[in-house]
C-alpha positions in Angstrom: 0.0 0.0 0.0 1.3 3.5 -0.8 1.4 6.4 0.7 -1.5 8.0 -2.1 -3.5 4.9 -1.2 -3.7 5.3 2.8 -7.2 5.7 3.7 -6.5 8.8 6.8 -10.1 6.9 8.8 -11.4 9.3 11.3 -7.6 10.9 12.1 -8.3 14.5 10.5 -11.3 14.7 12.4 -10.2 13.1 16.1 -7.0 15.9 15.3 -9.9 18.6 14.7 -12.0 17.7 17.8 -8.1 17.5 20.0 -8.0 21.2 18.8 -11.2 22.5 19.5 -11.0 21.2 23.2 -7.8 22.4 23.5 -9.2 25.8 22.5 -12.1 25.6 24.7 -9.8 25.0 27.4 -7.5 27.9 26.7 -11.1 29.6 26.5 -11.9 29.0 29.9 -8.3 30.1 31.1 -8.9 33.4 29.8 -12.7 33.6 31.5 -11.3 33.1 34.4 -8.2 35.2 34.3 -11.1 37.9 33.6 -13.3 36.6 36.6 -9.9 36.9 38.7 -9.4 39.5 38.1 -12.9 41.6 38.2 -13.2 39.9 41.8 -10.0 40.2 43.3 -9.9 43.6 42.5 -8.2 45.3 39.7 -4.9 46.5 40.6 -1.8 47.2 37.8 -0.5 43.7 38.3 -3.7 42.1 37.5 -4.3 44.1 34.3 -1.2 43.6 33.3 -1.3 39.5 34.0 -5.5 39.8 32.2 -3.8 41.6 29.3 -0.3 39.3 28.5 -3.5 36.3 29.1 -5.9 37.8 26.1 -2.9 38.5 24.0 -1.9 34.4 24.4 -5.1 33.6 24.3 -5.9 35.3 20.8 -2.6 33.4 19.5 -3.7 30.5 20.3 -7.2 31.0 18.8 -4.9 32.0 15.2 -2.8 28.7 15.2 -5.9 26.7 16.2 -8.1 28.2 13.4 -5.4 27.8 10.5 -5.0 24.5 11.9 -8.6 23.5 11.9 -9.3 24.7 8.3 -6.2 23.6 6.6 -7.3 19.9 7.9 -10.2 19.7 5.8 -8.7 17.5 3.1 -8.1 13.6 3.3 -4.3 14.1 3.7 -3.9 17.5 5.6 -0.6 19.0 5.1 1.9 18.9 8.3 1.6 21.9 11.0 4.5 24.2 10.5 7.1 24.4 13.2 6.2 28.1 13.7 2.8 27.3 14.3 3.6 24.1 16.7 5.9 26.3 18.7 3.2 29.4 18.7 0.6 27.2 20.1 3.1 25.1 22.6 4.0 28.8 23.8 0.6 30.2 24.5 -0.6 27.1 26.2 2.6 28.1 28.7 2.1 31.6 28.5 -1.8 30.9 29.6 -0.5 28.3 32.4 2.2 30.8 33.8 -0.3 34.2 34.0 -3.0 31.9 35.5 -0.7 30.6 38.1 0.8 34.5 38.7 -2.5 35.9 39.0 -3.7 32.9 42.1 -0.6 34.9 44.0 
């Protein structure tokens, strides 16, 4: 069997869904950095942590959505390393300004 031949199954779509959740998790991150933030009280520190959150958060929501779209075909090309490292890096980003904000 060949590489042309392979039937991809389910695969782009099981990678689709893995992104989407991923996204909705990164999603609630963000909510909740806002929600922190609005409760605790609004000092400098905390805008600052809410507003290095958004600006992950919206660079993860452009990797995820060129990823999504350019998986529509039977054999999706490969995700870029720029991308890969863009997503792996607001994921981190998130984690980190979640974790500063709790302090």
């Amino acid at each position: 069997m060949t590489a042309e031949e392979r039937d991809p199954g389910l695969q782009p779509e099981r990678t689709r869904l893995a992104w989407r959740r991923t996204t909705l998790s990164c999603t609630v991150a963000a909510v909740l950095a806002v929600r922190q933030t609005l409760h605790g009280g609004a000092t400098d520190t905390a805008v600052i942590a809410l507003s290095l959150s958004a600006l992950a958060w919206l660079g993860f929501l452009w990797v995820a959505n060129r990823r999504v779209q350019r998986m529509g075909g039977a054999r999706p090309e490969p995700m870029e390393v720029g991308g890969a490292v863009t997503a792996a890096a607001c994921v981190v980003a998130l984690a980190v300004f979640a974790a500063f904000m709790l302090f």
